[in-house]
N, C-alpha and C positions, 0 to 999 in steps of 0.2 A: 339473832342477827348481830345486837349489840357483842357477845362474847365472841361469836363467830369474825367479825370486824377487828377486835381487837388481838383476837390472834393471827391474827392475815397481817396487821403492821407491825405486830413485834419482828416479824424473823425481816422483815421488809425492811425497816428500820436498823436493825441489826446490819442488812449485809452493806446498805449504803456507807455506811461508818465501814465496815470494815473494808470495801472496794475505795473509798478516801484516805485507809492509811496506807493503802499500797504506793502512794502518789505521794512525789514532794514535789510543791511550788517554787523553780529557781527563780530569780527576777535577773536579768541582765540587759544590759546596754549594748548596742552596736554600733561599733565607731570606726574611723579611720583616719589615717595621718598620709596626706596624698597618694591616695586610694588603697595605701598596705589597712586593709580591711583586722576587725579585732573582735570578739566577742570579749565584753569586761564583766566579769560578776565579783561580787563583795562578798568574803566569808567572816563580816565582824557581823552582821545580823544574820548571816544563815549558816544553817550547819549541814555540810556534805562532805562527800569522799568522791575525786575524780577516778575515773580508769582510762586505760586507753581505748578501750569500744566505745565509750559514750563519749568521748572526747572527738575520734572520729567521725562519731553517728553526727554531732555537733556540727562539726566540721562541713559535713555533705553539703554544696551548694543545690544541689538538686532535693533531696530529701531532710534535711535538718538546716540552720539555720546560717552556715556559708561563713566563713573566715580561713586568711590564712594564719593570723593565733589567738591562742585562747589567754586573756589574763585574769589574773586573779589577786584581787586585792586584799590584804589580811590584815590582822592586828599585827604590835611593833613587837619581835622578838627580845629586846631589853629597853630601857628610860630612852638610852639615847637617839632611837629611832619611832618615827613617825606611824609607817604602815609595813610591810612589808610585803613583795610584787612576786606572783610566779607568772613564767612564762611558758606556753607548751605550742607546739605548733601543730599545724592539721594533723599530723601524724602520728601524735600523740607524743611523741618525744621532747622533752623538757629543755628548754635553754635559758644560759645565764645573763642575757640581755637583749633590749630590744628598743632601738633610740624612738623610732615613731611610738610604740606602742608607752614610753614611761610619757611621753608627752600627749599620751591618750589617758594616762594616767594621772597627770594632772590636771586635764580637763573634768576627767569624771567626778574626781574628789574635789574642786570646786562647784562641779553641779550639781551634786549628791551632797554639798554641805558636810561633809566627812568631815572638816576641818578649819576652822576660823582662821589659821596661818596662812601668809602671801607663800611663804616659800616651807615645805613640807621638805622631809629627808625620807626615800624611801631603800629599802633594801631588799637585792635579789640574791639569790644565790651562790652569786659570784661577789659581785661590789653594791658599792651606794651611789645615789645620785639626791641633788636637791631638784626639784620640780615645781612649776608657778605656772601661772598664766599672765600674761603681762597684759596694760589696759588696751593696747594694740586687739588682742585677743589670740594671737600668738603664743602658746605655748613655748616653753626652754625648760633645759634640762640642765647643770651643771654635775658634768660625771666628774668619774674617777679617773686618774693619771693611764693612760693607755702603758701596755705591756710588751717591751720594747723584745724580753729576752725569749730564746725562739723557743728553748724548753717549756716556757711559762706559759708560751701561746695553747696549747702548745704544738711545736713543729720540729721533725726530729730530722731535720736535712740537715747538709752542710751547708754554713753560711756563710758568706762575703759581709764582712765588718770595713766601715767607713768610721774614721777616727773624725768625723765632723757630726756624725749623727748616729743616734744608738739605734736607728732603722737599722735592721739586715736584709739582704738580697740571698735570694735563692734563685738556680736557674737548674731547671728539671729536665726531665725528655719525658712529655704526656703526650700518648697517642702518637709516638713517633716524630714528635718536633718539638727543639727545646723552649719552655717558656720560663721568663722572668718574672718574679713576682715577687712582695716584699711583705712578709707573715709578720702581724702583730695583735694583739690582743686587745678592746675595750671593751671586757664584760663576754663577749664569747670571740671566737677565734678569728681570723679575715687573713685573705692572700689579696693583694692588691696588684691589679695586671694592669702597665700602661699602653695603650694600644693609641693608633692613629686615627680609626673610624670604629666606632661603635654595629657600622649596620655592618661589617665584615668579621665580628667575631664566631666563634662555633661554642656552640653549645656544649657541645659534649664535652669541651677540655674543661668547664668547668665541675660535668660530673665526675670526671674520669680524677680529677684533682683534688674535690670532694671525699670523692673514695680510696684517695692513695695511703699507704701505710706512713707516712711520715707524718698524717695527720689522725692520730688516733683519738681524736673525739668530732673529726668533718670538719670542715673550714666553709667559711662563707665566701664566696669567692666574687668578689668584681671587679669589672673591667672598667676603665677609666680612661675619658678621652681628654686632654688639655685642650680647652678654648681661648683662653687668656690668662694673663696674670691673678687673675683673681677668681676665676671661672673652670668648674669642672664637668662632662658630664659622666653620666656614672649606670650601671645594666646591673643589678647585684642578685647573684642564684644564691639562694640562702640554704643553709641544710634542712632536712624536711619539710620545704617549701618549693623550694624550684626557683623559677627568678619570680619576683615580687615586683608592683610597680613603685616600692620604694623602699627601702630599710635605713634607717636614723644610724644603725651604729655601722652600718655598710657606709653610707656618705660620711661620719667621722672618722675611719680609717682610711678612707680616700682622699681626705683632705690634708691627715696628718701625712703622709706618705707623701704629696704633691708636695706640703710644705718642708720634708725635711730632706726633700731631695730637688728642693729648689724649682722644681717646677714653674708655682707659681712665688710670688714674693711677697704677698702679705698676708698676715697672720687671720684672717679673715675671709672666709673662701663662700663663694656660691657655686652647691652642686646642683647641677640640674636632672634629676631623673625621670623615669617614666611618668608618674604620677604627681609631679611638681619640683618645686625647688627648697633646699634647706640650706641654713645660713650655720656655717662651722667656725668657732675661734679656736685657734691653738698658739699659744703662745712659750708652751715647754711648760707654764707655771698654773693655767688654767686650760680646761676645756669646755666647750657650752656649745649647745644644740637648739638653733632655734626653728619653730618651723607653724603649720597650722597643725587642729585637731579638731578633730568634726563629730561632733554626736549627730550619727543617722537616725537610730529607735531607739524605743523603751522597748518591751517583755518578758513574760514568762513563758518558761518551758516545763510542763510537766513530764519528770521525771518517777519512774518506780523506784522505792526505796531500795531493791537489789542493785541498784545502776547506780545510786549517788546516794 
C-alpha cells in the first residue's frame, strides 16, 4: 500500500508543477482618467512579452478584463529618465501618447510606491513628460512642446500658414463636404475641427479622416465647441479606439488650437468632455495637463506562457 501510495503521487505531483509552469501570474490595476478606462501593469517586477491576441483578448469587455488602453510601465531606458510608459490600444496597435492615461500613470506610481519623487519624468516613444499628483489629489502632467510642423505631425496636405501662429490650417473635401481642421502633433497626431454644436457632428467624417492618405500614421480627430473665453467642449475619435469619453492629449490640442487661433483669450482653458473636465495651460513656453485619476481594482490575470 505504502509503495503503491507513493508511486500514485510522484507522477500526481509531477504533473501539478508542470500544469503551474504553463501559467504566469500578471498583477495589474484598473483605472481611469474621466472614465477613458486603462489596464496599467509594471514590467520592473514582472517579466513578459505582449502580442496583439492577448492584448485584444485583454481588451474584451465581455470576455477579458475591458479597457480602451493597455499601459505599461518599465524601467528608465538611460540615468536621465525615471520609468519609461508604452501605450497600446484595444486593438492592439501601439501609440506615442496618451494625456489621461500618463496621469494614470502617475497615480499608480504613487500607489505602488515605484518612487519616493513628487515629480517623476517618464518616457514614451515619442516624447517626455514630468508627472505628480498634487495634495488636491489631482494628477498633472508637464509635456513636451506640441508640434506645430505638418510633416512632423505628421500630415502631408497643403497648408494655410498664418504669420501670427505656427498652427496650420487644412481644408479638405471628406465625404463630399469640405472640412477645416488644424493638424498638430503632442506625442501622437490630432486634427482639431471647430464646429457650433457638438450634438450635430457625423461620425463618419472622423473615420473617413482618420483613414485618409494625407495622414499616414491615423490622426486622432476632435471636434470642438467654443463656450466661452476660457471654456471648450470637446467629442475626440481616437485611432483604434473609436470616440473615448475622454482623451488628455485630444483636450491639449483642443486648447492649443483655441488658444492660437484666438478663440478663447487666456492661456488657461477648461475642456469639458464626455467623461469630465480637464484643465490645459499653454503659454508657447509651458504646457500642463491637469485633471483626476482614479484607481478602480487591483488583479491578477493568469496567463499561459505561449501568450506572454
Amino acid at each position: 500500500m505504502n509503495s503503491y501510495s507513493h508511486n500514485q503521487n510522484t507522477p500526481i505531483h509531477h504533473n501539478r508543477n508542470s500544469k503551474r509552469r504553463k501559467f504566469n501570474l500578471i498583477q495589474f490595476t484598473k483605472m481611469h482618467g474621466l472614465s477613458n478606462d486603462f489596464m496599467v501593469i509594471e514590467q520592473l517586477t514582472q517579466n513578459f512579452e505582449l502580442s496583439t491576441a492577448l492584448i485584444q483578448q485583454w481588451a474584451n469587455r465581455h470576455t477579458g478584463i475591458g479597457f480602451d488602453q493597455l499601459l505599461v510601465l518599465g524601467p528608465p531606458a538611460s540615468k536621465d529618465i525615471d520609468f519609461t510608459y508604452e501605450i497600446f490600444n484595444s486593438d492592439g496597435s501601439q501609440v506615442g501618447q496618451c494625456g489621461n492615461g500618463a496621469r494614470a500613470i502617475a497615480r499608480f506610481i504613487l500607489d505602488q510606491k515605484l518612487s519616493l519623487k513628487q515629480d517623476n519624468l517618464i518616457a514614451t516613444r515619442t516624447n517626455q513628460m514630468i508627472v505628480r499628483v498634487l495634495e488636491s489629489g489631482l494628477a498633472q502632467v508637464d509635456m513636451d512642446m506640441p508640434i506645430f510642423t505638418p510633416e512632423q505631425v505628421p500630415c502631408l496636405a497643403e497648408v494655410k500658414i498664418d504669420s501670427n501662429t505656427p498652427l496650420s490650417t487644412v481644408t479638405l473635401s471628406v465625404l463630399g463636404q469640405p472640412i477645416t481642421f488644424h493638424p498638430l502633433s503632442v506625442g501622437n497626431p490630432h486634427a482639431v475641427i471647430f464646429c457650433e454644436d457638438l450634438n450635430q457632428i457625423d461620425a463618419h467624417l472622423a473615420t473617413a479622416l482618420q483613414q485618409h492618405p494625407i495622414f499616414p500614421e491615423g490622426v486622432n480627430v476632435g471636434f470642438t465647441q467654443v463656450i466661452d473665453q476660457s471654456t471648450l467642449k470637446l467629442r475626440v475619435f481616437e485611432r483604434g479606439a473609436g470616440e473615448t469619453q475622454a482623451c488628455g492629449s485630444g483636450a491639449t490640442a483642443a486648447a492649443i488650437a483655441a488658444i492660437e487661433t484666438k478663440r478663447v483669450t487666456t492661456p488657461s482653458v477648461q475642456v469639458q468632455l464626455l467623461g469630465g473636465e480637464l484643465n490645459i495651460f499653454w503659454d508657447r513656453s509651458s504646457l500642463r495637463m491637469t485633471g483626476s485619476a482614479v484607481r478602480i481594482f487591483t488583479g491578477r490575470v493568469l496567463v499561459k506562457h505561449g501568450d506572454a
